[in-house]
VOBA-1610 file (N, C-alpha, C; in pm, whole numbers, padded with zeros to 5 digits, always signed):
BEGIN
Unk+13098+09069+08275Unk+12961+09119+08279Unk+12859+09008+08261Unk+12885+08887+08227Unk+12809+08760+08260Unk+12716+08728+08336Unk+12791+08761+08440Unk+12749+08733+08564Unk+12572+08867+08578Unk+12634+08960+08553Unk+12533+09052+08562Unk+12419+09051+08488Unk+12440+09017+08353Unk+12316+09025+08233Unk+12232+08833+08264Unk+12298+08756+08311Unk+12240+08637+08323Unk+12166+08634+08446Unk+12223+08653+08550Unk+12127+08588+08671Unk+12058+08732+08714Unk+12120+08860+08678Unk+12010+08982+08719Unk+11881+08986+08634Unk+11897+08951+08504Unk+11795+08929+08402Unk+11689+08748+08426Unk+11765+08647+08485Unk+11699+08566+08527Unk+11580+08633+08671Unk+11684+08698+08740Unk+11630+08734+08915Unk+11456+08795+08845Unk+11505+08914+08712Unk+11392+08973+08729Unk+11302+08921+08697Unk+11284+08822+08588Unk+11224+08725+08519Unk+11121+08663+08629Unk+11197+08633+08718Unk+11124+08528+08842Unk+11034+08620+08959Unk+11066+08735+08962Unk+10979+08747+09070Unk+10933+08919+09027Unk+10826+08971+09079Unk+10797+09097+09050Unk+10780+09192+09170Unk+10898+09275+09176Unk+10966+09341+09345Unk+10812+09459+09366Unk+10780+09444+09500Unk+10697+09542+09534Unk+10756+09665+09590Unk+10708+09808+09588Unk+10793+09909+09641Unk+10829+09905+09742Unk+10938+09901+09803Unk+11030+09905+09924Unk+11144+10020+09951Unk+11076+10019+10050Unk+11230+10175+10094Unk+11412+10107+10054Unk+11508+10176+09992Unk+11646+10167+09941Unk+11704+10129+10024Unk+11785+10065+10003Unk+11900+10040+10074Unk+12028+10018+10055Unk+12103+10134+10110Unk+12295+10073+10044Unk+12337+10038+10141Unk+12392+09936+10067Unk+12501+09822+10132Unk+12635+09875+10104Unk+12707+09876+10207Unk+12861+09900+10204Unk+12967+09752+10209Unk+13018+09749+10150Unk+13063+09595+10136Unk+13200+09639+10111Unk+13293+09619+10258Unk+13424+09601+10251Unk+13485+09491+10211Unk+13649+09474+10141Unk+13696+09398+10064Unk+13854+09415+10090Unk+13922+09288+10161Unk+14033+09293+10178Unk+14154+09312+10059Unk+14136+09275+09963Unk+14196+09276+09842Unk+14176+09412+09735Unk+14293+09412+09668Unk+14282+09512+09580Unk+14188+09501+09433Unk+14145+09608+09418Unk+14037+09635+09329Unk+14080+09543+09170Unk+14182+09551+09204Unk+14251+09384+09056Unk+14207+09293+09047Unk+14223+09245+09216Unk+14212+09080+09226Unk+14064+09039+09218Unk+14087+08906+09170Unk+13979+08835+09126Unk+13837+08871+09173Unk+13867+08825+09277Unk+13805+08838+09409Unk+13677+08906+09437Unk+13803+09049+09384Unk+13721+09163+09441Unk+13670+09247+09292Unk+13692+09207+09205Unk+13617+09220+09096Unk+13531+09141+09061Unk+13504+08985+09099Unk+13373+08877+09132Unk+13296+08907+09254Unk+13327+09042+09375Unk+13250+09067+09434Unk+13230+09203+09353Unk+13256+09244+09331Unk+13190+09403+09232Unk+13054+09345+09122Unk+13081+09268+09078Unk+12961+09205+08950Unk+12868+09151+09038Unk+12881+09097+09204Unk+12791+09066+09282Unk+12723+09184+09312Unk+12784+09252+09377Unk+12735+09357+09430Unk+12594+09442+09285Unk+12676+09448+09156Unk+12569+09504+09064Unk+12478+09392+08991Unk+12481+09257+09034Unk+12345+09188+09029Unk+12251+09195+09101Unk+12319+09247+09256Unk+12239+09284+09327Unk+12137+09390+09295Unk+12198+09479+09281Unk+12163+09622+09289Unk+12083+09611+09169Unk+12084+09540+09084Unk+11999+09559+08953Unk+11918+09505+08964Unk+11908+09361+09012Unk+11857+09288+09035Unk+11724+09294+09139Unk+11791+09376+09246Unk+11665+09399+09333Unk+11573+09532+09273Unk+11632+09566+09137Unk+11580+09666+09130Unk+11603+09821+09214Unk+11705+09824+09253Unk+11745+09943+09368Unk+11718+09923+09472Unk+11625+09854+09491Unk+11606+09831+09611Unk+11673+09831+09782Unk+11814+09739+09695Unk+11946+09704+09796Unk+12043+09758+09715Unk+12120+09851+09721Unk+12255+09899+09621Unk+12360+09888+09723Unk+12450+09787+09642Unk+12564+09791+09722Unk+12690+09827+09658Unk+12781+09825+09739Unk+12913+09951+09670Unk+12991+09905+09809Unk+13095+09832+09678Unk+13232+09715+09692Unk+13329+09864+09731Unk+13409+09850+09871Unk+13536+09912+09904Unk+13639+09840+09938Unk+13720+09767+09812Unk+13822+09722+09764Unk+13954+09738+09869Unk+14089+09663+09864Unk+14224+09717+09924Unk+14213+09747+10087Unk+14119+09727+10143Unk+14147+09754+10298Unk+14084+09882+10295Unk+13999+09916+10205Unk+14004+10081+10200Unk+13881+10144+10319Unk+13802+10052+10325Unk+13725+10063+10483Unk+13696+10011+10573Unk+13774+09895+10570Unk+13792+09785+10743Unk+13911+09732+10676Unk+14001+09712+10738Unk+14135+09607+10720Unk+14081+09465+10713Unk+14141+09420+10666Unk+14123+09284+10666Unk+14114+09158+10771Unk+14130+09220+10915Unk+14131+09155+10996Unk+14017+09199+11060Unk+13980+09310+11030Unk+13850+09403+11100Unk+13752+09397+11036Unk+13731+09307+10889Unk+13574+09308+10826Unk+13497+09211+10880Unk+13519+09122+10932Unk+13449+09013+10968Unk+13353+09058+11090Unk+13458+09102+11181Unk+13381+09165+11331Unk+13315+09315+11280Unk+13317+09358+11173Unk+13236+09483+11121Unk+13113+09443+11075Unk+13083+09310+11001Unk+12963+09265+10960Unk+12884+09202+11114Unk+12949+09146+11192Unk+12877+09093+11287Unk+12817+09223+11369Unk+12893+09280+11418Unk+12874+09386+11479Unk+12776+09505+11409Unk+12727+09478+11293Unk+12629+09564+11222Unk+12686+09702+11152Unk+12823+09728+11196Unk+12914+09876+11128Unk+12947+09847+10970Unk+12882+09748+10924Unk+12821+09744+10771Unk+12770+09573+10791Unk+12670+09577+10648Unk+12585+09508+10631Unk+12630+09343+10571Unk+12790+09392+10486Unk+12777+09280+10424Unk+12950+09292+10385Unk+13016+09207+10387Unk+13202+09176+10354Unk+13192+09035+10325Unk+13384+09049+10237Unk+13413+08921+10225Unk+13534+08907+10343Unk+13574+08798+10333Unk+13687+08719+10433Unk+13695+08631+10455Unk+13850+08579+10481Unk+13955+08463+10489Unk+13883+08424+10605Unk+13796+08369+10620Unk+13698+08313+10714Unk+13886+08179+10822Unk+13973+08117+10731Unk+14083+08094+10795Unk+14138+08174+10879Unk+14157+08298+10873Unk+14213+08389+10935Unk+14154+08348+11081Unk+14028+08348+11142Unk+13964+08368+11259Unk+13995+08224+11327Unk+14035+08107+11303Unk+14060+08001+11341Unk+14103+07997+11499Unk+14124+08125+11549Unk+14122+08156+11695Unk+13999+08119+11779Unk+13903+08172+11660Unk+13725+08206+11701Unk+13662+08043+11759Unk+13701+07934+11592Unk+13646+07821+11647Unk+13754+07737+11520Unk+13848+07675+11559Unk+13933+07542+11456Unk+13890+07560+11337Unk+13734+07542+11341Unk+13677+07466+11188Unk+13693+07547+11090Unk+13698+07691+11103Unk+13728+07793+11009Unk+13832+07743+10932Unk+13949+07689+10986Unk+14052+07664+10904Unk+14065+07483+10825Unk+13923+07465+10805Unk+13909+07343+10760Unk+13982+07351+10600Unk+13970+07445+10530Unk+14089+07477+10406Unk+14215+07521+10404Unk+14237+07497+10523Unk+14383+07521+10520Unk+14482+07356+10613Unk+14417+07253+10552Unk+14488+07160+10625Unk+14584+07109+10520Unk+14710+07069+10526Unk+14775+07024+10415Unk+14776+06919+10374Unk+14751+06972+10184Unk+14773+06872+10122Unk+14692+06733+10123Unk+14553+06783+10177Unk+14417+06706+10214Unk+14319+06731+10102Unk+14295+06890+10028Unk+14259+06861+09870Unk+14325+07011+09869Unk+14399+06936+09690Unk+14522+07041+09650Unk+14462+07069+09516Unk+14363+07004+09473Unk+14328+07088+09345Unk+14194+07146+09334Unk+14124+07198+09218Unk+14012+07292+09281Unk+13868+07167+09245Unk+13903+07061+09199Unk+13796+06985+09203Unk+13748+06950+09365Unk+13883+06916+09422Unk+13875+06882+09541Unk+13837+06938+09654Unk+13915+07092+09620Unk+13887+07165+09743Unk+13696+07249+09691Unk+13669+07198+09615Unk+13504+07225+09619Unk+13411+07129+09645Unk+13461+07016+09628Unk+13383+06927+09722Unk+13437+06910+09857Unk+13552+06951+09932Unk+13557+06963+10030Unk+13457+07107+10124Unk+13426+07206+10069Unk+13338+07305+10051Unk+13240+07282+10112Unk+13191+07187+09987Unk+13033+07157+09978Unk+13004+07081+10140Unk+13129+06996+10163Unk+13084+06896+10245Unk+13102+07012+10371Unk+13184+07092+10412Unk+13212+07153+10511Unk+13100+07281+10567Unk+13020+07325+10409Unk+12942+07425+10434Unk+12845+07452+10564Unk+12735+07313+10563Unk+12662+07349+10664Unk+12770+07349+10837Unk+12842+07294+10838Unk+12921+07309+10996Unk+12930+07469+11009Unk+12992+07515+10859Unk+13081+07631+10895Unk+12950+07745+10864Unk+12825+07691+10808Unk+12687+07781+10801Unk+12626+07795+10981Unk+12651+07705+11075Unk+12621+07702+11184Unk+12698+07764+11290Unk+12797+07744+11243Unk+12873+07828+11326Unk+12907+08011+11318Unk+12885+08026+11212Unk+12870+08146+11159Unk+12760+08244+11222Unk+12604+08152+11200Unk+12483+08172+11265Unk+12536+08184+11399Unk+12591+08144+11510Unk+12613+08159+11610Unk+12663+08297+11619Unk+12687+08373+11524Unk+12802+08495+11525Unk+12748+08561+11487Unk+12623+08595+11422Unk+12571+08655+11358Unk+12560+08696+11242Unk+12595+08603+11131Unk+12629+08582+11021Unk+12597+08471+10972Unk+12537+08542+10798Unk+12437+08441+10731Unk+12553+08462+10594Unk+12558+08306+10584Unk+12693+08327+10438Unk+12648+08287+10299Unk+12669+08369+10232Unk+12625+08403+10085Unk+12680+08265+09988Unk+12830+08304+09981Unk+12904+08232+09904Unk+13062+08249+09927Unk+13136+08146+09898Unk+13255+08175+09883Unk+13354+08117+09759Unk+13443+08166+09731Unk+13528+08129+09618Unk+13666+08112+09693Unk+13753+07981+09562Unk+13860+07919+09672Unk+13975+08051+09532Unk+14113+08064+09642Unk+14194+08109+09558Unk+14271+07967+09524Unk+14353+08003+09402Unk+14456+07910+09387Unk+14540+07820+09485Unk+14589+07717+09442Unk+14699+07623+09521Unk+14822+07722+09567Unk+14845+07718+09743Unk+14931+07809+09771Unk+15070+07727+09750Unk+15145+07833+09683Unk+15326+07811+09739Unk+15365+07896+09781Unk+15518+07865+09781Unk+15578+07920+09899Unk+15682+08032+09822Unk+15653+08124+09859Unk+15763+08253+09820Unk+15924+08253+09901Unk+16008+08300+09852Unk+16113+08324+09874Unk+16186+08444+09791Unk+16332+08481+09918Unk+16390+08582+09831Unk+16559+08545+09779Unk+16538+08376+09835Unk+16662+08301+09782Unk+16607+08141+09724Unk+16711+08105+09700Unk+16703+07953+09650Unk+16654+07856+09769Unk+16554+07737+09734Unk+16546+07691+09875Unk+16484+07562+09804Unk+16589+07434+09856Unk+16625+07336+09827Unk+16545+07225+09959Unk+16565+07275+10082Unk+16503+07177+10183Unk+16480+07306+10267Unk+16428+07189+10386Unk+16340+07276+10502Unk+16441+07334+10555Unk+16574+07282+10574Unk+16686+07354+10663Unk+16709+07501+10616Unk+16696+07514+10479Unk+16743+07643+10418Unk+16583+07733+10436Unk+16479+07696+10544Unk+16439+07800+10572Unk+16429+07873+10711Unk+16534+07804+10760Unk+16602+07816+10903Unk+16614+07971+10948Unk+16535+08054+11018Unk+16526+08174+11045Unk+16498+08278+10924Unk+16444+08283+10820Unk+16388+08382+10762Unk+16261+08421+10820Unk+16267+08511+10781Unk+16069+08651+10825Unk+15972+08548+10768Unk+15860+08519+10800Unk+15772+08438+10704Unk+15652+08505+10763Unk+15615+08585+10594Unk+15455+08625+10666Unk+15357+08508+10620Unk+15293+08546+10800Unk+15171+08461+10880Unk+15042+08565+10893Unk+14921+08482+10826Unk+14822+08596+10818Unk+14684+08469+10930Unk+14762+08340+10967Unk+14651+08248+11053Unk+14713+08193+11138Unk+14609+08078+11203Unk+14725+07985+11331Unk+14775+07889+11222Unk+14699+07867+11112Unk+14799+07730+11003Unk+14936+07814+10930Unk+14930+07931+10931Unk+15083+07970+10836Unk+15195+07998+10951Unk+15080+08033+11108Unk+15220+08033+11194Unk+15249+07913+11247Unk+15178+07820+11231Unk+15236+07687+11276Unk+15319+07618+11125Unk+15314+07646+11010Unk+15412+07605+10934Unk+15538+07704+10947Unk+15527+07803+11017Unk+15668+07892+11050Unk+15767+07791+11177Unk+15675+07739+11260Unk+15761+07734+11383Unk+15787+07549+11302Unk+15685+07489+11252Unk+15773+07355+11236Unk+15873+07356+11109Unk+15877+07467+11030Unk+16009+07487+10951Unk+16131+07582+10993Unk+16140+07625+11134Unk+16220+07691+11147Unk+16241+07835+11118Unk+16106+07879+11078Unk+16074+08038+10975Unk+16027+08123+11124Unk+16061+08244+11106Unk+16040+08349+11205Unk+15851+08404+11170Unk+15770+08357+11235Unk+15649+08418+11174Unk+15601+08587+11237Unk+15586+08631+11104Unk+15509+08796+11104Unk+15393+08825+11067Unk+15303+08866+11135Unk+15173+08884+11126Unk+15124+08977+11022Unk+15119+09016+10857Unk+15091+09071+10821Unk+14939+09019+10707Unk+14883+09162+10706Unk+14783+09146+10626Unk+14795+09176+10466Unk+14713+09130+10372Unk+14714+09166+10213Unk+14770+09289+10210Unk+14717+09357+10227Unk+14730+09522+10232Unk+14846+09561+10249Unk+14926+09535+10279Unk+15062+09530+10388Unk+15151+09466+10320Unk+15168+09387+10230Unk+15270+09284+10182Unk+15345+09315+10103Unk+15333+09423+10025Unk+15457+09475+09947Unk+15551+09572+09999Unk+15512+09618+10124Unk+15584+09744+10193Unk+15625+09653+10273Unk+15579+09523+10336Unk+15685+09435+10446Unk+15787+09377+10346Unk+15780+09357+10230Unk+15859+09282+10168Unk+16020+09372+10085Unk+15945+09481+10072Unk+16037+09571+10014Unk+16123+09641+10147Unk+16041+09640+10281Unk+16158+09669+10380Unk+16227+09602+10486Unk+16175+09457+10420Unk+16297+09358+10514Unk+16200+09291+10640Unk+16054+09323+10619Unk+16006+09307+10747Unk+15974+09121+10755Unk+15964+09105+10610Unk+15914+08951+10536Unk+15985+08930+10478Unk+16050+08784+10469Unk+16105+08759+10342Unk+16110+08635+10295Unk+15957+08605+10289Unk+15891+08458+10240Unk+15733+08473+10280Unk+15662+08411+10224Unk+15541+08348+10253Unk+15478+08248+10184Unk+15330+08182+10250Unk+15314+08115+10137Unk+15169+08153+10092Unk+15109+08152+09976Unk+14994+08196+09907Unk+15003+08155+09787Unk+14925+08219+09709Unk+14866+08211+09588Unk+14953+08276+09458Unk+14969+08270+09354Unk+15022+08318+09287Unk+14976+08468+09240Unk+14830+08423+09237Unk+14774+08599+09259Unk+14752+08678+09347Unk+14825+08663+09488Unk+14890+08742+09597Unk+14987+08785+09540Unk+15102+08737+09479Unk+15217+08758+09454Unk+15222+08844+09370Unk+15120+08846+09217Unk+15124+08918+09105Unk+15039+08996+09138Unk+14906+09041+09241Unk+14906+09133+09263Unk+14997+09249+09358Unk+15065+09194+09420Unk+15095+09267+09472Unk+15298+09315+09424Unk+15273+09260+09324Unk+15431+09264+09241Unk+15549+09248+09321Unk+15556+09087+09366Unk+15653+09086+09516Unk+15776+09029+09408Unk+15786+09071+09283Unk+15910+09018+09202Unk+15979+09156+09237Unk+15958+09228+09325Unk+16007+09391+09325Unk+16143+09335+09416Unk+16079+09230+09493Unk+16161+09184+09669Unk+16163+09022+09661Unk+16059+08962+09623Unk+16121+08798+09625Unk+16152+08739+09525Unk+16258+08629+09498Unk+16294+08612+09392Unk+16263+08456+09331Unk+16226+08364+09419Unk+16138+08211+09365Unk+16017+08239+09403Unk+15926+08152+09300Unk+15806+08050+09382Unk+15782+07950+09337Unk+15779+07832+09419Unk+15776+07719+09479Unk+15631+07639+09435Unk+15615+07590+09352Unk+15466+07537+09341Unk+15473+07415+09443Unk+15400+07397+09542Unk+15344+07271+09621Unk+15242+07235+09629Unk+15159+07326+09581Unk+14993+07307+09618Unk+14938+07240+09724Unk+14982+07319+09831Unk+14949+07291+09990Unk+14803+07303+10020Unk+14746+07373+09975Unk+14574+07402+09994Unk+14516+07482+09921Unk+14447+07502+09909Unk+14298+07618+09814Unk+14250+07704+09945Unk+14278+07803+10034Unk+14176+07898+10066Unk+14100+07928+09996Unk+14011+07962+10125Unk+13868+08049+10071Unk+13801+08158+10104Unk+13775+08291+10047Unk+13728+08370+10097Unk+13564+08358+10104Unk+13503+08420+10228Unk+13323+08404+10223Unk+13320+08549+10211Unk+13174+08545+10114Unk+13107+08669+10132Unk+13002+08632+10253Unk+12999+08742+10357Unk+12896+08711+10442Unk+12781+08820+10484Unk+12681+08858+10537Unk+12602+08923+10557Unk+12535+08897+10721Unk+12537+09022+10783Unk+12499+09027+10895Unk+12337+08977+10893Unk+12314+08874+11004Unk+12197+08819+11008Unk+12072+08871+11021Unk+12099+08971+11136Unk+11980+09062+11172Unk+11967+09154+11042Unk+12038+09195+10972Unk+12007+09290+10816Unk+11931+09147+10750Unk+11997+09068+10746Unk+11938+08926+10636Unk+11761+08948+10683Unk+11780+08910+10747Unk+11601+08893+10857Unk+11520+08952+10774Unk+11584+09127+10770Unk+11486+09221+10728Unk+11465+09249+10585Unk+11516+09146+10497Unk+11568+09119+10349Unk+11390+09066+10333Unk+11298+09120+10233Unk+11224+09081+10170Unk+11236+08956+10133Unk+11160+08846+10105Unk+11163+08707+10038Unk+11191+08706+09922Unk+11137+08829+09837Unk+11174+08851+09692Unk+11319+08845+09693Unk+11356+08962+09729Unk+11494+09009+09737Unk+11591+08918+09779Unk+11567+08840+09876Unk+11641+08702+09940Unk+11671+08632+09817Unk+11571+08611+09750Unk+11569+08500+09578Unk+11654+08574+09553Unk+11669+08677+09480Unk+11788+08762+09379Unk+11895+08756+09442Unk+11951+08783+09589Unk+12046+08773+09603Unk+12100+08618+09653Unk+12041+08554+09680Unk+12134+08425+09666Unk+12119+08375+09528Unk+12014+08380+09440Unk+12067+08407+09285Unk+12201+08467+09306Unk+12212+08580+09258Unk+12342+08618+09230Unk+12485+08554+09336Unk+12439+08529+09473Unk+12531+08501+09489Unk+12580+08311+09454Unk+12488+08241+09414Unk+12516+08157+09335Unk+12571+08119+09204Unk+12537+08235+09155Unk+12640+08281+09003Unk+12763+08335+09023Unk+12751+08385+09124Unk+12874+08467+09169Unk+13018+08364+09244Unk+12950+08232+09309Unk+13059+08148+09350Unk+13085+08054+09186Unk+13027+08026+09158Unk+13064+08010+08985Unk+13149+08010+08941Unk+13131+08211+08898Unk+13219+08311+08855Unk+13352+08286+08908Unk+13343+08305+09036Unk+13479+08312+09131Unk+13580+08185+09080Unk+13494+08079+09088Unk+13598+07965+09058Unk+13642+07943+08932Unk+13560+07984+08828Unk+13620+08005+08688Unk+13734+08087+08666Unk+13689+08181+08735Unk+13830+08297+08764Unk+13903+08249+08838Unk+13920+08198+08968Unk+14020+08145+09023Unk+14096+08057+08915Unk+14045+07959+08874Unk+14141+07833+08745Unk+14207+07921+08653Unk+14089+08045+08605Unk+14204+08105+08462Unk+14311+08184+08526Unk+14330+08283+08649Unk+14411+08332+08687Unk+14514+08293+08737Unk+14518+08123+08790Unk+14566+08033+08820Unk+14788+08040+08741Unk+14743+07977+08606Unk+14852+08065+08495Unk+14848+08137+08455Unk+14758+08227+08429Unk+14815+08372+08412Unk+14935+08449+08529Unk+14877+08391+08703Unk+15014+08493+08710Unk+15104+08402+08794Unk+15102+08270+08751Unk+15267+08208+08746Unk+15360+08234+08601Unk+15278+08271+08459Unk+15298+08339+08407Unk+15393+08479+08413Unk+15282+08566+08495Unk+15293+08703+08525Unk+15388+08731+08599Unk+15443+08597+08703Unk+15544+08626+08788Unk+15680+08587+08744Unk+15708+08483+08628Unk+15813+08485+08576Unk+15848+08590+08491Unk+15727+08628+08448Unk+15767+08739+08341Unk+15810+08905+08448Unk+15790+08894+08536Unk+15823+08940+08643Unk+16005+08961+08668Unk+16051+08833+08626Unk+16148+08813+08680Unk+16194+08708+08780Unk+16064+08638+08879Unk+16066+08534+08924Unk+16183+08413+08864Unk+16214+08282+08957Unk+16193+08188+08931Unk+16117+08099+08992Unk+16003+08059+08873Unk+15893+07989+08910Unk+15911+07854+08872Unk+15845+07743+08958Unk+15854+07602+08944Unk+15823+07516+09030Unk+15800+07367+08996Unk+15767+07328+09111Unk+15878+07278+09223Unk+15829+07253+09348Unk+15965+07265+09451Unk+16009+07156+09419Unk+16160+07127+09465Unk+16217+06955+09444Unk+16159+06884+09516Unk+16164+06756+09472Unk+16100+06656+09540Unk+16177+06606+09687Unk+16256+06610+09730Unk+16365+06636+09871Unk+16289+06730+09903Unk+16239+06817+09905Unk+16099+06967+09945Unk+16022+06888+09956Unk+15904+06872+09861Unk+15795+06806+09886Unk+15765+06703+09983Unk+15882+06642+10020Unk+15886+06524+10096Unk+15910+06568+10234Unk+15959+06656+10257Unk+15990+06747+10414Unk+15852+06788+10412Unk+15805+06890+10344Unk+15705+06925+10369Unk+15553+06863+10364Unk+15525+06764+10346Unk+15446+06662+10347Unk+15458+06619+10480Unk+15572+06535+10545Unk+15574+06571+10679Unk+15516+06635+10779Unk+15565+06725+10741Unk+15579+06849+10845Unk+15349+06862+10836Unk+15312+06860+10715Unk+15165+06879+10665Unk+15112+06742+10757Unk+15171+06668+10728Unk+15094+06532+10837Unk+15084+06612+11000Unk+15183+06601+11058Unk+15189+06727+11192Unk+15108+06788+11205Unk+15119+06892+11100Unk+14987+07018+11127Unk+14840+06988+11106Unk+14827+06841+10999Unk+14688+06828+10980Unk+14636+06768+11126Unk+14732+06664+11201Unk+14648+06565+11296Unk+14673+06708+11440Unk+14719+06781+11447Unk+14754+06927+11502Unk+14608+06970+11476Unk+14561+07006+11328Unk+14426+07074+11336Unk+14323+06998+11423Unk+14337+06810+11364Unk+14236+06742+11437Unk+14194+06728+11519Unk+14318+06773+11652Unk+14272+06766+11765Unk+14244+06868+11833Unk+14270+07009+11761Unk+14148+07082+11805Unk+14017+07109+11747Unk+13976+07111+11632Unk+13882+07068+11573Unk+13791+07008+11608Unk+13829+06895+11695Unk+13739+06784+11766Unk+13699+06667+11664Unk+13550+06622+11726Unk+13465+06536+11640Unk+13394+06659+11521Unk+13396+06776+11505Unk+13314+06856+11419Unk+13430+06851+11263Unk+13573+06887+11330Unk+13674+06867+11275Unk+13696+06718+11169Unk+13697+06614+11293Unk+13717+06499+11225Unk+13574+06470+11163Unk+13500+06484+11128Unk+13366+06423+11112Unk+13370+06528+10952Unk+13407+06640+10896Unk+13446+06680+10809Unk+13534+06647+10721Unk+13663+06592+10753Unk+13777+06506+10708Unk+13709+06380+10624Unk+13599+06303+10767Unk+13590+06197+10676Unk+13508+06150+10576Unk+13384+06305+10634Unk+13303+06284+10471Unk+13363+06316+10380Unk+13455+06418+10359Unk+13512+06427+10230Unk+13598+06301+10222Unk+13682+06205+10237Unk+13761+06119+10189Unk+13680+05988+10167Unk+13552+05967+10216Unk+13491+05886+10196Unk+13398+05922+10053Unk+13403+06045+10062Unk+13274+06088+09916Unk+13452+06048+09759Unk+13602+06088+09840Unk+13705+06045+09682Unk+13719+05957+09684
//
């Protein structure tokens, strides 16, 4: 509730809202009403709403529960709601650069992958604008590893298993490890896993513990391959018609709100590598004979991103390695 009593009580402080006709915002949310995520977009959503004074009330629909997760992005552009979050990676079909957080092992911890962020924002603010979408904020999840439902020592031993693929970077680490890639979404991952449809992926530890995959997989693998990031975004033509007041409060809040997210991302971080041994897991980091295949294989896929990416691609790479 931080988040709410500080920057909604700052918002009001600063500006004094003139009467304006209401407005609810419907704000779909790929993740379940647990995860971080989507409980750091719920405290957004009621800084908003307090914040503008009623003005704008918005109301978070959690779990896929009103666009799937592959369908919120083209729901905000398309105007069939006002405002979602999303694996902005996922769309890497749309234009490369989306998947500028998902290159391996280019920044693996969360200092890094937020100044990689910072540096990437305006490309991925322009390109967005092209789409019709004006982006709020985003928060990174944890360092992904790699799930399994056996022991797995090198790349050979992942020689034809299911591996759910939710982008073009998790299905291109399927085909250069030999993994069968399956297209599934959040929503979806405990019913592919419990019926054989998956039987590996790689993510976050709070993918895993939310979605209790100690039911069906039995390691995870710490590598810390990358930090995804989910954006909250807002359809442009709604933005437009956003009062100037109201504009202040909500990028207020949504500036407190990417904050929030990353504080929560670090503490949830061990809690559910924690949560997943206590699960039943075995959790740890991969052997170093692992790390060393897969580092590899991450060189491949990164100079793979570069060259479709282009100069927008490479020209991102090198401000960040020039700013460590």
């Amino acid at each position: 509730m931080k988040l709410k009593t500080t920057v909604c009580a700052a918002a009001l402080a600063a500006v004094a809202l003139p009467a304006a006709a209401q407005e609810s915002w419907d704000m779909p949310l790929a993740y379940s009403a647990s995860n971080y995520h989507s409980e750091n977009a719920a405290e957004f959503a009621a800084c908003v709403t307090e914040g503008t004074g009623g003005d704008i009330s918005i109301t978070t629909h959690p779990g896929g529960s009103l666009f799937g997760g592959a369908d919120i992005k083209r729901a905000i552009q398309t105007g069939q709601v006002p405002i979602g979050e999303r694996l902005l990676s996922a769309h890497a079909n749309e234009d490369p650069v989306f998947a500028y957080d998902n290159v391996p092992f280019l920044a693996t911890s969360f200092d890094d992958a937020e100044k990689l962020a910072e540096i990437a924002r305006p490309t991925i603010e322009e390109v967005l604008a092209e789409q019709n979408l004006t982006l709020l904020y985003s928060v990174p999840w944890p360092p992904q590893g790699l799930y399994f439902n056996k022991e797995v020592n090198a790349v050979a031993d992942m020689e034809g298993v299911k591996f759910r693929s939710y982008n073009s970077t998790t299905a291109k680490l399927a085909e250069l490890t030999g993994m069968l890639p399956v297209t599934i979404e959040a929503a979806e991952i405990s019913q592919a896993f419990a019926t054989g449809v998956a039987e590996s992926m790689i993510s976050s530890g709070a993918t895993g513990y939310d979605r209790k995959v100690w039911e069906s997989l039995s390691h995870f693998y710490e590598v810390n391959a990358w930090l995804p990031r989910n954006s909250v975004m807002v359809n442009s033509d709604v933005w437009a018609e956003v009062s100037d007041e109201n504009k202040a409060v909500i990028t207020g809040c949504a500036d407190a709100a990417a904050a929030a997210g990353l504080e929560k991302a670090i503490a949830y971080t061990q809690f559910t590598m924690d949560g997943l041994a206590e699960g039943g897991m075995t959790v740890g980091p991969a052997g170093d004979a692992l790390v060393e295949e897969l580092k590899v294989i991450g060189e491949t896929m990164a100079a793979d991103w570069l060259e479709t990416a282009g100069d927008t691609g490479a020209a991102i790479i090198d401000a960040y390695r020039a700013a460590n």
